[in-house]
C-alpha positions as CSV (number, residue, x, y, z in Angstrom):
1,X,-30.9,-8.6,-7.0
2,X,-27.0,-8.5,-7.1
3,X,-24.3,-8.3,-9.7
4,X,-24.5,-12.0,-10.5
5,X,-24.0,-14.1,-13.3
6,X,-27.5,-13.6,-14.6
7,X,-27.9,-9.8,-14.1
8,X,-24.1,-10.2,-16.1
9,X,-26.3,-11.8,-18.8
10,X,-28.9,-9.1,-19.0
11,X,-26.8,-6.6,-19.2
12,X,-25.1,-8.2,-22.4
13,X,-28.5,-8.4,-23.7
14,X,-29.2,-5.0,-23.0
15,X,-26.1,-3.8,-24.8
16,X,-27.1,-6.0,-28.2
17,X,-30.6,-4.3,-28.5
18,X,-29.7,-0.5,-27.5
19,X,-26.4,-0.6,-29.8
20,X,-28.2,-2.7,-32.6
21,X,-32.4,-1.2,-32.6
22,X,-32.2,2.4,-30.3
23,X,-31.6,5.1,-33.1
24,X,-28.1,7.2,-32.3
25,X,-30.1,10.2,-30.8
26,X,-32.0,8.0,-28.1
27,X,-28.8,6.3,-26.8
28,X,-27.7,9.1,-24.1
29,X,-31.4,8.9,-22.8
30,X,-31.3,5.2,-22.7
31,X,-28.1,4.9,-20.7
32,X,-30.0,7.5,-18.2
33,X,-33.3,5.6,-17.9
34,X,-31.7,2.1,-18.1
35,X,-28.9,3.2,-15.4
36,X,-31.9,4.5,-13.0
37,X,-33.9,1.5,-13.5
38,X,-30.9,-0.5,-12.7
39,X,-29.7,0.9,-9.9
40,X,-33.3,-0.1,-8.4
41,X,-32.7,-3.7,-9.6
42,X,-29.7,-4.5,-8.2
43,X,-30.2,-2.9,-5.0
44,X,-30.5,-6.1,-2.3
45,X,-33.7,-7.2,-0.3
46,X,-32.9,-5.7,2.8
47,X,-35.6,-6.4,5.9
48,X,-37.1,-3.1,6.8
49,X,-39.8,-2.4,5.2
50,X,-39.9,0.1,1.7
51,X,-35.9,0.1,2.1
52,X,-35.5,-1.5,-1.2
53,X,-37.3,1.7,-2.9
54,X,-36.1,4.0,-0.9
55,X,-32.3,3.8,-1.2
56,X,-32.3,4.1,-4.8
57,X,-34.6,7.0,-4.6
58,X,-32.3,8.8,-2.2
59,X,-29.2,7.8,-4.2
60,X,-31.1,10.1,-7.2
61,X,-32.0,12.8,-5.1
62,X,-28.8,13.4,-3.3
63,X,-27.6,13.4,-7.1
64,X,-29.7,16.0,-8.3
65,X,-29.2,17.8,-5.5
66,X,-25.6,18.2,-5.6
67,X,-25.7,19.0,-9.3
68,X,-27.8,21.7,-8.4
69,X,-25.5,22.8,-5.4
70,X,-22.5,22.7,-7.9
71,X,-24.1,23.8,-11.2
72,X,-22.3,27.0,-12.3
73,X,-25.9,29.0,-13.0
74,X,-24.6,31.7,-14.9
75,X,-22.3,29.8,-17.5
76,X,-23.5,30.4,-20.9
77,X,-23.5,26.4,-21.0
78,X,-25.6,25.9,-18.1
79,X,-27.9,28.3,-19.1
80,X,-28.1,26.5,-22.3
81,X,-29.3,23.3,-21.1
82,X,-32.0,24.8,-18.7
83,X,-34.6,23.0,-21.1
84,X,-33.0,19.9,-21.4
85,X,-32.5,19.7,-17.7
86,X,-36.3,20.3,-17.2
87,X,-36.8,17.5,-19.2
88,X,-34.5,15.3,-17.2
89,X,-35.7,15.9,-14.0
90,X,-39.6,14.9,-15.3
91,X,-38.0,11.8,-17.0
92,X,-36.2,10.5,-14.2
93,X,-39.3,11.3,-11.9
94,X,-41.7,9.6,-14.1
95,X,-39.5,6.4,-14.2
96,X,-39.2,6.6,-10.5
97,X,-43.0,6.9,-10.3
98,X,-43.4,3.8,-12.5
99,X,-41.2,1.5,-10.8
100,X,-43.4,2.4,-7.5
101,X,-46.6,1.5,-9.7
102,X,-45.2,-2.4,-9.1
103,X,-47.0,-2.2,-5.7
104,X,-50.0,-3.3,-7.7
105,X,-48.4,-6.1,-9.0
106,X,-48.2,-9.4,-7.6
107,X,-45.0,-11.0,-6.3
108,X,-44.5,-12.7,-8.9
109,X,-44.9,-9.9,-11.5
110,X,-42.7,-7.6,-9.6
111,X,-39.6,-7.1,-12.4
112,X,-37.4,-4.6,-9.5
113,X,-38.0,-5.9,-6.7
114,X,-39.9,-8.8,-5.0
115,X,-40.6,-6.1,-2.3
116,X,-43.5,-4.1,-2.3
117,X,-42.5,-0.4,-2.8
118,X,-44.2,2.5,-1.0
119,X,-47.5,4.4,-2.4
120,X,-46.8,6.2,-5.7
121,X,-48.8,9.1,-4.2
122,X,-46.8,9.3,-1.0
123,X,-43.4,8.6,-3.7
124,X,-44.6,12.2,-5.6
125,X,-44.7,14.1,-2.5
126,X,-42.0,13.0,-0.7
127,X,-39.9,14.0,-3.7
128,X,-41.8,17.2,-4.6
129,X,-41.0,18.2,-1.1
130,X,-37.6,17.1,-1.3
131,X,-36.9,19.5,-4.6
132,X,-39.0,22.3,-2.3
133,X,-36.2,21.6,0.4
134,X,-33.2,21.6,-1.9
135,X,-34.6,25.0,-3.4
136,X,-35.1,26.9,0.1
137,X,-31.7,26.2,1.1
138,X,-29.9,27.3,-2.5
139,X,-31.7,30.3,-2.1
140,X,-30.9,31.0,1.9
141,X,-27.8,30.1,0.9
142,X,-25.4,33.1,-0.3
143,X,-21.9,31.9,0.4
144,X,-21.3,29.2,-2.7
145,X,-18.2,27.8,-1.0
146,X,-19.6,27.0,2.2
147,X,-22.4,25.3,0.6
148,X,-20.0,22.9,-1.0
149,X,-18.5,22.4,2.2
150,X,-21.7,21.7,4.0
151,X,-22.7,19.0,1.3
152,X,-19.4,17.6,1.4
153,X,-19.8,16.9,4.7
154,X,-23.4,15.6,5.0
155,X,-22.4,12.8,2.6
156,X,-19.6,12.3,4.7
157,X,-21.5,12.0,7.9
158,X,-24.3,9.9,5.5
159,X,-21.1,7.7,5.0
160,X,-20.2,7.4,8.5
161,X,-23.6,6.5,10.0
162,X,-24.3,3.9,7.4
163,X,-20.8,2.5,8.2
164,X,-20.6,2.3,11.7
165,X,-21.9,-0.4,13.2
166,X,-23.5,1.6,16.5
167,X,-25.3,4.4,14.4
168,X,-26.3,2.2,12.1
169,X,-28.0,-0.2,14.4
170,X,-29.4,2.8,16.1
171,X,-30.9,4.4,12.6
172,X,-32.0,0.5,12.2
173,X,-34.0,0.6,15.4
174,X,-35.4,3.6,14.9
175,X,-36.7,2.9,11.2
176,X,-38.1,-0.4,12.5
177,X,-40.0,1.3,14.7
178,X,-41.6,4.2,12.5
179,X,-42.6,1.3,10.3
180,X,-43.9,-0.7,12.6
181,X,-41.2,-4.0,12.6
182,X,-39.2,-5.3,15.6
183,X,-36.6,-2.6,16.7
184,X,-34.9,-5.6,18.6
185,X,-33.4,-7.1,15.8
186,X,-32.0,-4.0,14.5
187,X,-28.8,-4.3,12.5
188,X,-26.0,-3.2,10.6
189,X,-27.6,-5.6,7.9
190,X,-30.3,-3.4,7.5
191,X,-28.7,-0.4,5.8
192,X,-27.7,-2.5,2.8
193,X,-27.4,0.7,0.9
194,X,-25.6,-0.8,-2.7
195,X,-23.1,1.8,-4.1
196,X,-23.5,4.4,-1.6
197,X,-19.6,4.6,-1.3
198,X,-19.1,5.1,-5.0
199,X,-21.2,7.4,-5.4
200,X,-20.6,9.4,-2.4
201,X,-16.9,9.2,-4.2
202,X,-17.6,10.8,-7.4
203,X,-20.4,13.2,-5.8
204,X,-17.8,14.9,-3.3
205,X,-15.4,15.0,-6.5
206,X,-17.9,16.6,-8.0
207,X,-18.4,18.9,-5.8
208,X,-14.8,20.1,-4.9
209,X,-13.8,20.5,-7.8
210,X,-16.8,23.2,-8.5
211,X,-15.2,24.8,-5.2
212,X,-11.8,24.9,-7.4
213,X,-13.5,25.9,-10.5
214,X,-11.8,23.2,-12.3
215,X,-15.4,20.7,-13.0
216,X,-17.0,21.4,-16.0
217,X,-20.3,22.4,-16.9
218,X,-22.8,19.4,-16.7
219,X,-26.6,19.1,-18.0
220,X,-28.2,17.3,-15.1
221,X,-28.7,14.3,-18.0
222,X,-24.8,14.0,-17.8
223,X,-24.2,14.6,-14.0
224,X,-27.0,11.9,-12.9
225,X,-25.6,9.2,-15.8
226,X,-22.2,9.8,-14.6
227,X,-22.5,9.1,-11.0
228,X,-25.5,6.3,-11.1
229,X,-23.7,4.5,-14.6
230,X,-25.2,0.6,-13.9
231,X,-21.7,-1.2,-14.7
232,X,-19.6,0.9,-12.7
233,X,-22.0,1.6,-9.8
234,X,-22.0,-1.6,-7.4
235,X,-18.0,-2.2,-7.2
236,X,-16.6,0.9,-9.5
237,X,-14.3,1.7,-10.4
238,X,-14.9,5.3,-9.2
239,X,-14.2,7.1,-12.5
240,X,-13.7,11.0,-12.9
241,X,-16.4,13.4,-14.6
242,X,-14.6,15.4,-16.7
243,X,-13.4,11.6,-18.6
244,X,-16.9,10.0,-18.4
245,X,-18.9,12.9,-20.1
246,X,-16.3,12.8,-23.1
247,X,-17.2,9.2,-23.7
248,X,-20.7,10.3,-22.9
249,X,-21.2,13.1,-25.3
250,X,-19.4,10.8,-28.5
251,X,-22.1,8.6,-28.0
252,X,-24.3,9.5,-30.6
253,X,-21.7,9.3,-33.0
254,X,-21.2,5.3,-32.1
255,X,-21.4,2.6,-34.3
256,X,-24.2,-0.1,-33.5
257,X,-23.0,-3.3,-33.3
258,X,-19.2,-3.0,-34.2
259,X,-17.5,-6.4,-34.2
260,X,-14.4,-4.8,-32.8
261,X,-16.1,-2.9,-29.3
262,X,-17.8,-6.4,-28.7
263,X,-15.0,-8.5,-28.8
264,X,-13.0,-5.8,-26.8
265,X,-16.0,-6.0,-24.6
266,X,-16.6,-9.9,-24.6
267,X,-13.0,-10.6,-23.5
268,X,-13.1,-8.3,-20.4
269,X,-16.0,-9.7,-19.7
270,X,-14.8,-13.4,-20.2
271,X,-11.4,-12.5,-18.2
272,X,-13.7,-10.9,-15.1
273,X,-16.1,-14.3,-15.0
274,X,-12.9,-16.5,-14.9
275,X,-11.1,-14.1,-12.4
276,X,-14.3,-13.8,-10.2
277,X,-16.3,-16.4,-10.0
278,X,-13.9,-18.9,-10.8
279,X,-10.4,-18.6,-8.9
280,X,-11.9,-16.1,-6.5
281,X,-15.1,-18.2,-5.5
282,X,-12.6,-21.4,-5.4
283,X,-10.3,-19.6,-3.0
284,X,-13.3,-18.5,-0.9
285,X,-14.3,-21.9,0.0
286,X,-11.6,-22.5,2.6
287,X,-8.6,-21.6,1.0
288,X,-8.3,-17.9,2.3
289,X,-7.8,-16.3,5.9
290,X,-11.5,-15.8,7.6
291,X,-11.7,-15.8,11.9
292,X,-12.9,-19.0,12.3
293,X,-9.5,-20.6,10.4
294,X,-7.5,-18.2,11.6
295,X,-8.3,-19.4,15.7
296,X,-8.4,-23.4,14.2
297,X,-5.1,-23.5,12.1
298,X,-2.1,-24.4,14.6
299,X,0.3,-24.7,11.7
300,X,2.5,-21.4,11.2
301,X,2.6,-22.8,7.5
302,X,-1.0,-23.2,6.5
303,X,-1.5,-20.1,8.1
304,X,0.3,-18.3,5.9
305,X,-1.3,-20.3,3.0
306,X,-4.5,-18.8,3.9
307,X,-3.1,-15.7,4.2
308,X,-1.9,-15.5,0.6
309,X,-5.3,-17.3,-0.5
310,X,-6.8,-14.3,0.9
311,X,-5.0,-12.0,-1.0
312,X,-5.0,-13.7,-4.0
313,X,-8.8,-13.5,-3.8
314,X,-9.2,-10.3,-2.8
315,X,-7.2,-9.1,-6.1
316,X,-9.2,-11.9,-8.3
317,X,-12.6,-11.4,-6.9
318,X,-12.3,-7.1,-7.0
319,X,-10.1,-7.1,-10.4
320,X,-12.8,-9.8,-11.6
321,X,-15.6,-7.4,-10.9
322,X,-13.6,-4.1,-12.3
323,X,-13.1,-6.1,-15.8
324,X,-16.7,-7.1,-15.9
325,X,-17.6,-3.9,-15.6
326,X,-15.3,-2.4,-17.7
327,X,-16.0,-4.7,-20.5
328,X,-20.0,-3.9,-19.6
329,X,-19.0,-0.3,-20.3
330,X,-17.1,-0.5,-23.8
331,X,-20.2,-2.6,-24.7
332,X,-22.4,0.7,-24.1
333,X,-19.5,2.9,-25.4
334,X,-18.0,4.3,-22.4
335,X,-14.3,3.0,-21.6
336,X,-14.0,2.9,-17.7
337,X,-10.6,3.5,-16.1
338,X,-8.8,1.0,-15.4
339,X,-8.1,-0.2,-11.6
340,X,-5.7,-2.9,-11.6
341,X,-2.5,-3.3,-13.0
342,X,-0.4,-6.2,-11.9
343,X,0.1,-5.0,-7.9
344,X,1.3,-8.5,-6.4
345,X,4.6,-8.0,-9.2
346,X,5.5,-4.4,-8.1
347,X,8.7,-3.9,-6.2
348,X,7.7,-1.1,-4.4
349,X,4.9,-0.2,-1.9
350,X,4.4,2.6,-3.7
351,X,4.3,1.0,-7.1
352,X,1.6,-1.4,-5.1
353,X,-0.5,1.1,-4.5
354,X,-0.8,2.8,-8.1
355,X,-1.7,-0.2,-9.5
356,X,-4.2,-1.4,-6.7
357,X,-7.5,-0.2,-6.6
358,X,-6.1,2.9,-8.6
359,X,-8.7,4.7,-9.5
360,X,-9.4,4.8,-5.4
361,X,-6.2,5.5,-4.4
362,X,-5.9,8.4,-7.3
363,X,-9.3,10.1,-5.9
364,X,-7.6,10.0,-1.8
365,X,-4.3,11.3,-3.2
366,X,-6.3,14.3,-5.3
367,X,-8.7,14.6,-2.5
368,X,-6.9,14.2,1.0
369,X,-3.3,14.0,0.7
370,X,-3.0,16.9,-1.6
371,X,-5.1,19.3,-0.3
372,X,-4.5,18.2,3.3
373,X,-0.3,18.6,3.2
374,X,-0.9,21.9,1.3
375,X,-3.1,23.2,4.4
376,X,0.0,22.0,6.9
377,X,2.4,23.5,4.5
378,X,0.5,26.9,4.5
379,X,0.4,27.4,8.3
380,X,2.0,29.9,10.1
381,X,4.0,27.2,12.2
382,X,4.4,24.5,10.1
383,X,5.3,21.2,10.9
384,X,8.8,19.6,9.5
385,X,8.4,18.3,5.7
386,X,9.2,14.8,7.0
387,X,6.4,15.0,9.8
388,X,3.7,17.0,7.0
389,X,4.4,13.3,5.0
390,X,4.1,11.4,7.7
391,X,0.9,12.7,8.8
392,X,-0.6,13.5,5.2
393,X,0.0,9.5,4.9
394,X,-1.7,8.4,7.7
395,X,-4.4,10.5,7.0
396,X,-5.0,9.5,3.1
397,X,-4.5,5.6,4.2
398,X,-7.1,6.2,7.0
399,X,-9.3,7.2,4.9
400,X,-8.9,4.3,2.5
401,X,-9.0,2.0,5.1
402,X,-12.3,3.3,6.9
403,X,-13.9,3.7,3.5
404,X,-14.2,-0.1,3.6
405,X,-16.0,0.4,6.6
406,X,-15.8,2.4,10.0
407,X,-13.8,-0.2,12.2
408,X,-11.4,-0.5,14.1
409,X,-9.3,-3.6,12.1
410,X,-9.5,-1.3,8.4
411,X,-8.4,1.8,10.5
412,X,-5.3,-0.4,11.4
413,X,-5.0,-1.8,8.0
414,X,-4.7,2.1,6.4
415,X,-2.6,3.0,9.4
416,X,-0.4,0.2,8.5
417,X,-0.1,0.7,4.8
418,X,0.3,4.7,5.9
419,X,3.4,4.1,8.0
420,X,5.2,1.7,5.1
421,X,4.5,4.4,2.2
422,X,6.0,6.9,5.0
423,X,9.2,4.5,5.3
424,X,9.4,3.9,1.8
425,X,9.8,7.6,0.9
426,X,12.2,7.9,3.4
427,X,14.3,4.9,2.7
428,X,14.4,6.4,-1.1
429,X,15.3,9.8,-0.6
430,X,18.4,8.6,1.6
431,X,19.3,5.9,-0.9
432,X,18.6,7.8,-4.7
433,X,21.9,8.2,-5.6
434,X,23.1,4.5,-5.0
435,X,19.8,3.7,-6.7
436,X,21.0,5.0,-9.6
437,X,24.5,3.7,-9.3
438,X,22.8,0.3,-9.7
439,X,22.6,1.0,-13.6
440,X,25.8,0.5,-14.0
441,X,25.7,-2.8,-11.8
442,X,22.8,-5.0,-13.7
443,X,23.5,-7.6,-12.2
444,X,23.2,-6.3,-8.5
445,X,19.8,-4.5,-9.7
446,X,18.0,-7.7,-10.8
447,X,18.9,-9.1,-6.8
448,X,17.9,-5.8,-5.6
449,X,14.5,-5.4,-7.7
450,X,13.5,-9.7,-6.5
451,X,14.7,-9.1,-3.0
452,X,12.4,-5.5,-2.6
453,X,9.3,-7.7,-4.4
454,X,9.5,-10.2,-2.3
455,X,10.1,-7.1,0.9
456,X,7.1,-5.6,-0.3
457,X,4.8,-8.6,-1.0
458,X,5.0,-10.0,2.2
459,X,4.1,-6.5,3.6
460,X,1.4,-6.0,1.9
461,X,-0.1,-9.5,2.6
462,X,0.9,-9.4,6.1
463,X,-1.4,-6.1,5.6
464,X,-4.4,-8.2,4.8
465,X,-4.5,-9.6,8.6
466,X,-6.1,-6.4,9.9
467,X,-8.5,-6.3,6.6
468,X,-9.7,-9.7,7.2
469,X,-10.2,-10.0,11.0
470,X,-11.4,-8.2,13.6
471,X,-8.7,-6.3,15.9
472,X,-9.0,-8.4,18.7
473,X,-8.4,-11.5,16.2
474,X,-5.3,-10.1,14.6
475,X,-2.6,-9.5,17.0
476,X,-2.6,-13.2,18.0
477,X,-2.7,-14.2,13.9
478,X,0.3,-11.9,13.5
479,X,1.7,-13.8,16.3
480,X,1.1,-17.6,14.5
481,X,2.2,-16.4,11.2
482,X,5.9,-16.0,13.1
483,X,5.4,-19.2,15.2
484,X,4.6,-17.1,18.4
485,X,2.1,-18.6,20.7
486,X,-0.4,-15.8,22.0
């Protein structure tokens, strides 16, 4: 199952009965079960075998692990919810044990998944004995900090594997083979893992912001629906903790079915179907930049037609799924940040890129440019401030660009936005002052403001050549779109 129309449908239905039949109390444990469930549902068939089950189950243990890793134990708070948390952890179990019952079910029956999950028995163990694991090593473990760390960077290298199309051929292989498929077919394919990158997202946020001591405290019920919430989970956007859990803990207090939430609701819902999967699914079907038009178009103009179909798609078909999934959310009471805001119409790159995928860009400025140009700043022989930019760039747009995916094309597409955010800072510190002398000259500031639009537009969609093809594809594309022959 995907997010697609009809699993759009059912989750409007869902939000009809739980705000109009579930009594106030039950709504926080609905949103937990309902998001667990889902998060099984939507995952896709993938071909090796018990994969469907599995990566949902992992995706709720590495969340329950890291709330346990970043749980502040002896916070009057935490202590407080000790019961409740016990509770949790037997609720989300038992629904995970349940799902795995469907092995006894026909094909046909099968409401999760048409493949046929692992034994139930062997399910229990394997996450008794996870717990068991996750206990030994918080208790061998004295330093706090370095803990942190050490999750941090398992996800990370979880991230990496599953993103790179070597290792994760090689992990491919080498699960076919323990489960007794062909190994020679292995693929990239076959570590479909669906919201992995989200959640890794919010989990590391999580995480170092315990090591700041600026997270709050979270029952597990809270920390689990946070990172695993169905609307936001398969294409975000990658919302913040300390927000969520305020929408989250108001929830009780909601009123059931209140005209005004569902026709806030409906409409971002409506606006996300027309966005998606009509203008962006029209654009797909030839009228946007893929390898195979790029080597086929001679024409420097219809090249650069595609290229700006592209684009257009990629804002429609991401901005599409970010309203559907906000308007999913207000239906359920939880308003989800928003991610877009108008990017194509911003004059600057900078502007472009606090109004594109925000809510990504927010977490790699909090989370890597921040923390990374204070560390250069703090050394005994510290770089130039110009060169700490430059580099604190590169690094926050690399990261960006490989979170797509570990390639060589998205590392060039961060690379390349990195270097024109560098530029743009420098070109506006050096010209502030005239900036400003442009108040006085309206005239001169409208010419300026259309000519840096149109500047910065063509950057960034000259930008989408290393997102959409491979490397080796899009130096010679570069080279068409200027009438170059390669």
């Amino acid at each position: 199952m995907t997010f697609d129309l009809r699993a759009i449908f059912i989750f409007i239905l869902a939000a009809f009965l739980y705000a109009g039949l579930l009594p106030r109390r039950a709504r926080v444990w609905a949103l937990l079960v309902g998001s667990v469930v889902a998060i099984y549902w939507l995952q896709p068939n993938v071909p090796i075998r018990f994969s469907t089950f599995i990566f949902p189950t992992a995706t709720l243990i590495l969340t329950i692990a890291m709330w346990w890793f970043s749980r502040d134990a002896q916070h009057p708070d935490q202590i407080a919810s000790l019961k409740e948390d016990r509770f949790t952890l037997i609720v989300v179990t038992a629904t995970v044990l349940l799902l795995s019952l469907e092995r006894l079910l026909p094909v046909e029956w099968r409401l999760i998944s048409a493949a046929r999950p692992p034994d139930p028995l062997a399910v229990l163990i394997a996450l008794g004995g996870t717990l068991l694991i996750v206990a030994a090593i918080d208790r061998l473990t004295r330093n706090r900090r370095r803990t942190l760390t050490g999750c941090m960077l398992f996800l990370i290298a979880v991230f990496a594997v599953l993103n790179t199309e070597s290792l994760a051929t090689q992990l491919s292989r080498l699960w076919r083979t323990l489960t007794g498929q062909d190994p020679a077919v292995a693929s990239l394919i076959d570590l479909s893992w669906l919201g992995f990158s989200y959640v890794a997202f919010r989990l590391i946020h999580t995480l170092r912001d315990r090591q700041t001591g600026s997270v709050l405290v979270l029952s597990l019920r809270e920390y689990v629906t946070y990172v695993i919430f169905a609307p936001s989970f398969v294409a975000g956007p990658i919302d913040r903790a300390e927000r969520f859990v305020v929408d989250y803990r108001a929830l009780p207090g909601l009123r059931g079915l209140d005209a005004a939430r569902f026709r806030a609701g409906g409409t971002r819902i409506a606006s996300g179907l027309l966005k998606k999967f009509v203008i962006a699914d029209s654009l797909a079907l030839g009228m946007s930049l893929t390898a195979q038009n790029a080597a086929q178009t001679q024409s420097t103009g219809w090249l650069w037609v595609l290229l700006y179909g592209y684009g257009l798609r990629l804002y429609f078909d991401f901005s599409g799924y970010t309203d559907i999934a906000i308007g999913i959310g207000i239906l359920f009471g939880i308003t989800l940040p928003e991610n877009f805001k108008r990017p194509y119409l911003k004059a600057t790159l900078t502007a472009f890129w606090q109004s594109w995928h925000m809510t990504l860009s927010s977490w790699a400025r909090f989370y890597v440019f921040s923390p990374f140009s204070r560390w250069m700043l703090m050394r005994e022989h510290k770089p130039s401030a110009t060169l700490i930019v430059l580099i604190a760039q590169l690094a926050t747009m690399a990261t960006i660009g490989l979170w797509h995916g570990v390639t060589w094309n998205f590392l060039a597409w961060g690379v390349w936005h990195g270097l024109g955010l560098w530029l743009h800072k420098q070109w506006s510190d050096r010209t502030r002052k005239w900036y400003r002398g442009l108040n006085e000259k309206p005239q001169q500031k409208r010419v300026w403001t259309i000519l840096s639009w149109f500047v910065t537009l063509q950057f960034v969609m000259l930008g989408w050549v290393w997102f959409a093809l491979p490397i080796d594809r899009a130096l010679p594309t570069f080279a068409k779109l200027f009438g170059v022959g390669w």
